[in-house]
N, C-alpha and C positions, 0 to 999 in steps of 0.2 A: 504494500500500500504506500510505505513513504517512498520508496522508488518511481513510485507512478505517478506521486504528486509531484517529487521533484523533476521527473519529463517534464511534466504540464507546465511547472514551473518555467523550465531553460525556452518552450516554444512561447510561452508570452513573452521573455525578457528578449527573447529574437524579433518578435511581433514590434513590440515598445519602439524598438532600437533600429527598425526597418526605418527606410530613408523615406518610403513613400508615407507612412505614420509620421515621422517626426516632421517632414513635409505638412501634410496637412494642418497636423497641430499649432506649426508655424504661423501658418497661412489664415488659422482662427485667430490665434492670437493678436495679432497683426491687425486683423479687423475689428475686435473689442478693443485693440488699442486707438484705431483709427474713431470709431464711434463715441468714446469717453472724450477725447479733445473735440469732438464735432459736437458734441453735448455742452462741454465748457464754451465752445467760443461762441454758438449759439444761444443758449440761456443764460439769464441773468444767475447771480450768485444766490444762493436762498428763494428760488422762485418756486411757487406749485406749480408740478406741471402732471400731463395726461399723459398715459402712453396707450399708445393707442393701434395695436397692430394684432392682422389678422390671424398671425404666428403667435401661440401662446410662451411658447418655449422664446420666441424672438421679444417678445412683450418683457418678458420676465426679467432677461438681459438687460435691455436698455433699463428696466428701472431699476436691475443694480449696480448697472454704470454709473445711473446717474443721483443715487444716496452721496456721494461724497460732496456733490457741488448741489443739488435743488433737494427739492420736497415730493415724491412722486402721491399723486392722488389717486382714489377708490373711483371719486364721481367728476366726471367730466365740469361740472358747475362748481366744483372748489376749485378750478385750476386757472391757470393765467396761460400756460402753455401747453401745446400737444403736440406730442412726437410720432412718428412713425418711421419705421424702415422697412425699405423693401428691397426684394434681389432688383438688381440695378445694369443695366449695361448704360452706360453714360451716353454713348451713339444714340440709345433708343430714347430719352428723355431729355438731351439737348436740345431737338429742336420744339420738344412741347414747353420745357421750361422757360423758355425764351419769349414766345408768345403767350405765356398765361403766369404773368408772373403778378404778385401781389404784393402789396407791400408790408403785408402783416406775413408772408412765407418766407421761408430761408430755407435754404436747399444746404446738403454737405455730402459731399461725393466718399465714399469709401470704397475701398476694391470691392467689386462683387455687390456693394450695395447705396442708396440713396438713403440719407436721413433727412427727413422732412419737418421741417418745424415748423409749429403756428402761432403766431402770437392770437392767443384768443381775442384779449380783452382790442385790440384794433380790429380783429374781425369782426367781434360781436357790434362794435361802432359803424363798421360798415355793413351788417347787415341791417342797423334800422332806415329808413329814408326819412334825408333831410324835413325835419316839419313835424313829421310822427313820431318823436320822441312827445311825456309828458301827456299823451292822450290824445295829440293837437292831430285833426287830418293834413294831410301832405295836401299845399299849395297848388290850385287846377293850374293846367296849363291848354290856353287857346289853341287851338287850332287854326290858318291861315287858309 
């Protein structure tokens, strides 16, 4: 029996120590390193923010990237900002980014992936129309 564990043993420390494994692991690494600084230069210091991604395992990461610089929140309406990543090829969302760009979004390229950030509270301002804030209906506008 202890013979057979230690086999099993020598083929995982072969496994581990394979270039294509130590390769990959790299290659994550790399990318949570990439996304923590896209986190910081992105969000303010101490901000609540959302994360907000259809990856739960991807969700979970970003918010604990991002415990050492913000505040991650449960409900979208405690938050100021919302995050999201997703697999990324920079070719395919250059040219949407370019044309749909806002000024409450902030975009951060990481290999393999896009981190997308919103400032809520400027979106939530532009999603009311001018006038219809305070109850007041939005200003007619004539027709010619």
């Amino acid at each position: 029996m202890l013979a057979k564990q230690v086999n099993a043993e020598v083929h995982l420390a072969k496994w581990y120590t394979s270039p294509g494994w130590t390769s990959e692991f790299t290659r994550y690494y790399q990318l949570e390193e990439c996304e923590y600084h896209a986190i910081r230069s992105a969000v303010p210091e101490g901000a609540a923010i959302y994360v907000a991604s259809p990856d739960h395992a991807r969700a979970q990461r970003l918010a604990e990237l991002s415990i050492p610089w913000a505040v991650p929140q449960q409900n979208v309406n405690h938050a100021d900002w919302a995050l999201v990543v997703s697999d990324a090829n920079v070719a395919d969302y250059r040219h949407y980014l370019h044309h749909r760009r806002y000024s409450y979004m902030t975009y951060r390229y990481c290999p393999d992936a896009l981190l997308s950030v919103k400032n809520l509270v400027q979106a939530r301002q532009f999603a009311v129309p001018t006038g219809a804030r305070h109850g007041r209906k939005p200003p007619r506008v004539g027709h010619l």
